[in-house]
N, C-alpha and C positions, 0 to 999 in steps of 0.2 A: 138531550143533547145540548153541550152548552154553547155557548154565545160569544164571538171576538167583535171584540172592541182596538181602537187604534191612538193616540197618542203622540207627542212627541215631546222634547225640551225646547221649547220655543226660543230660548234663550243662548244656546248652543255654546260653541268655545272655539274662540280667538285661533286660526292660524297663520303661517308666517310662509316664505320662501326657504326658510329654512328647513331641517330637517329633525323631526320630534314628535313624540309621543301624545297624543291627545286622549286624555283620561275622562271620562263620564261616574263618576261614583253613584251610590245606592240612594244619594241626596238629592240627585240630581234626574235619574230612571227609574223605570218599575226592574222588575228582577221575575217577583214571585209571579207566575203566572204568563211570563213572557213566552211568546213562540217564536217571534221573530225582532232582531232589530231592524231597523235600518238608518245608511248613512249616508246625510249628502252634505253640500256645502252650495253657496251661496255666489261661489268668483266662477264656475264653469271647469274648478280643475276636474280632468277624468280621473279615474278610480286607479287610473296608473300610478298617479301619485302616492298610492296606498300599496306597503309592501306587506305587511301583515297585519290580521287580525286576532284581539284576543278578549278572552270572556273568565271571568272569574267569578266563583259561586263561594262568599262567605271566605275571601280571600284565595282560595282553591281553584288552580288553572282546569277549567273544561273545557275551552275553545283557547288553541295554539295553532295558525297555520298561515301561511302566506298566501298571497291575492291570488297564484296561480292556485295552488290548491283545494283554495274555499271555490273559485270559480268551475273549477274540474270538477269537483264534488254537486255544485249546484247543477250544472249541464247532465251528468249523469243520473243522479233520482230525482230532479224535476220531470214530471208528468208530460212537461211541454218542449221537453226539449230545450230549455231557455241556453242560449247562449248569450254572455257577456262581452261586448266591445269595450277592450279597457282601454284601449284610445281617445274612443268618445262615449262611453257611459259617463254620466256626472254622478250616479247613486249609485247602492249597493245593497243586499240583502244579504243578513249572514241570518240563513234559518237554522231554527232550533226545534221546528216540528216534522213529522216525518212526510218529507218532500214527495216520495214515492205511494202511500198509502191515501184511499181511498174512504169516504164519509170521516167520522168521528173517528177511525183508526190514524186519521192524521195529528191528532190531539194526544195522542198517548204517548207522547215525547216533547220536552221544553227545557225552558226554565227550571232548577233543583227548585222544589216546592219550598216555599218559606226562608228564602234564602237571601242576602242582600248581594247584589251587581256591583259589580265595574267592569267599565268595557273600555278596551285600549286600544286604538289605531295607529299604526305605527308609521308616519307620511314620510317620503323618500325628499329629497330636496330641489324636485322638480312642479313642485306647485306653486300658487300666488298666496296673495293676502287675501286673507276671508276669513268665513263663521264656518264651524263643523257643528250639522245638527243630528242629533242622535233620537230614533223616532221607535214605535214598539208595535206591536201585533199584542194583545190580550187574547187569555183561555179562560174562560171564567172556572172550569174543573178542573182540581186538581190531576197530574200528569201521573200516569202510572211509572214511569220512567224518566231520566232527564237524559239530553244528547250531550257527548262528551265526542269533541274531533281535534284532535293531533297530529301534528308532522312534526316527526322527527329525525334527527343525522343519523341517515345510516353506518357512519362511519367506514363506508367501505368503498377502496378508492378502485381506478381505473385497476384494468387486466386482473381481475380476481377471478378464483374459484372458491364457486359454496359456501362463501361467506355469510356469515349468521346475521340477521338483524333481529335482537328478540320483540317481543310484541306482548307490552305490557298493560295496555291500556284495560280496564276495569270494564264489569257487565259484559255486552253482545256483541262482536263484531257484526256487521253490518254492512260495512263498505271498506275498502280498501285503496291506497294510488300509490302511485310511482314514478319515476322517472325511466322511460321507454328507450330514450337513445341512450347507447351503450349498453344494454343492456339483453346479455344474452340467453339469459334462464331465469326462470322464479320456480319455486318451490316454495307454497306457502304450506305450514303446519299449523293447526290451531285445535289448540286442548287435544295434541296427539295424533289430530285426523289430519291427514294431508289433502288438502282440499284443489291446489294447483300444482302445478306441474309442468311447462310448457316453455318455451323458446321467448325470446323477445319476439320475433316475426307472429307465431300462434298465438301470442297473449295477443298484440294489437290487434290479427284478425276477430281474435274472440269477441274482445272491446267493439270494433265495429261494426260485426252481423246484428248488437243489440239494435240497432237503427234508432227509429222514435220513440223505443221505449227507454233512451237514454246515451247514445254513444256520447263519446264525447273526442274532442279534438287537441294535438296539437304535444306538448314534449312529456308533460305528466298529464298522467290519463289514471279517473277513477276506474272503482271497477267493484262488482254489487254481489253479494253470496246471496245464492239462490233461498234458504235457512239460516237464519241467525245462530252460531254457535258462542258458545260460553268461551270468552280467553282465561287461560288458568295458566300462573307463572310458572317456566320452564320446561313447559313444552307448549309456548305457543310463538312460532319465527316465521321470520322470510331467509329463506335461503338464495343468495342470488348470486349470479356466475355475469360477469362485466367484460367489457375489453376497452380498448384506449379511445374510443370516444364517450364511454361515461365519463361525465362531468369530475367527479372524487368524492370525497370522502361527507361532504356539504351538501351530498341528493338528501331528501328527506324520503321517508316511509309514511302516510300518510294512514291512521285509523280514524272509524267512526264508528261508537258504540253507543247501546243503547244501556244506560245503566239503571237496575229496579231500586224506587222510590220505598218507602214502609210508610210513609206519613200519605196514602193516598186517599185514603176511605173515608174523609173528614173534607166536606164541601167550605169553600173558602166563607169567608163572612161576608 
């Protein structure tokens, strides 16, 4: 079983009251081997000030998604139910191991093995001056898998029917979110099988009977397949049916997959 070690940039980077992108490059973080980042700062801004996060593997977007999304995502496969106060959280955790899974099965997802980093925070213009410090979680074994999580535009706006969102993302779905108000139907398909089916009203009940094994709260809500199945292009969608209190065309579809490594049978140096 192998061993986490922890990390940071001691050294961090300059932010402003303005509003701008705070870049970490592979010179400045570990990459290969990472399970988790983490990000705080130094002046007391909360993580409000943060509207998206992003992760790229060897220039390659794997983590694309906004602070509600990552935080949906983390409330729902954390163990503990973690919920985030983004009013008054000052840190943040974007994991990249599997949040839900138990002993060493939590390791078999990270970092893409051998890869170099950049991580990009993307701050709204309601912060101060201060330092952003970018911190890490180590796996000393290589990942059979790396995590790859996305939100994308649905492009589908108020009063629709059946409207397609395809679902492209690479490797295992594993988790899923959305945006709940307005929202009158889902129909998910994936690799063929239709796996949901159900009202906005019965999707939310579903979401909440999880209880402590992960509900989650509030306008986008994750949501967890019981089996990992394979996405394969053109027949893997959401199909979803709206009315005039969906937001428009700007809701995101949120995936989380787990994608298979080849480079994993070779313990690091």
């Amino acid at each position: 079983m192998g061993q986490c070690t922890f990390n940071f940039n001691a050294g961090g980077k300059p932010v402003t009251v303005a509003a701008s992108t705070v870049v970490f490059s592979a010179s400045e973080i570990s990459g290969d081997g990472v399970a988790a980042y983490y990000i705080t700062v130094d002046n007391g801004d909360p993580i409000s000030t943060i509207d998206r996060v992003r992760i790229k593997s060897a220039g390659s977007t794997i983590f694309d998604l906004s602070l509600n999304e990552l935080i949906s995502y983390i409330q729902r496969a954390s163990r503990s139910n973690f919920t985030a106060n983004t009013a008054v959280d000052t840190s943040l955790t974007i994991p990249m191991y599997i949040l839900d899974g138990r002993g060493s099965e939590r390791y078999s997802a990270g970092f893409p093995n051998q890869q170099s980093p950049t991580v990009e925070i993307v701050r709204n213009a309601t912060g101060a001056v201060g330092t952003m410090f970018c911190g890490w979680r180590l796996y000393s074994d290589p990942y059979p898998f790396f995590t790859m999580a996305t939100g994308t535009q649905t492009n589908v706006p108020a009063n629709s029917i059946n409207q397609r969102v395809p679902v492209n993302a690479p490797g295992l779905l594993r988790y899923f979110g959305l945006n709940l108000t307005g929202l009158d139907r889902l129909r998910l398909v994936i690799n063929g099988q239709q796996l949901w089916d159900l009202s906005g009203q019965q999707l939310l009940e579903s979401q909440q009977m999880e209880g402590l094994d992960g509900a989650t709260a509030g306008d986008f809500m994750s949501f967890r397949l019981q089996e990992m199945v394979p996405v394969t292009a053109g027949n893997s969608y959401a199909e979803l049916s709206t009315n005039a209190a969906w937001a428009g065309t700007a809701n995101e579809f949120l995936s989380v997959t787990l994608v298979p490594q080849a480079d994993t049978l070779t313990p690091k140096a």
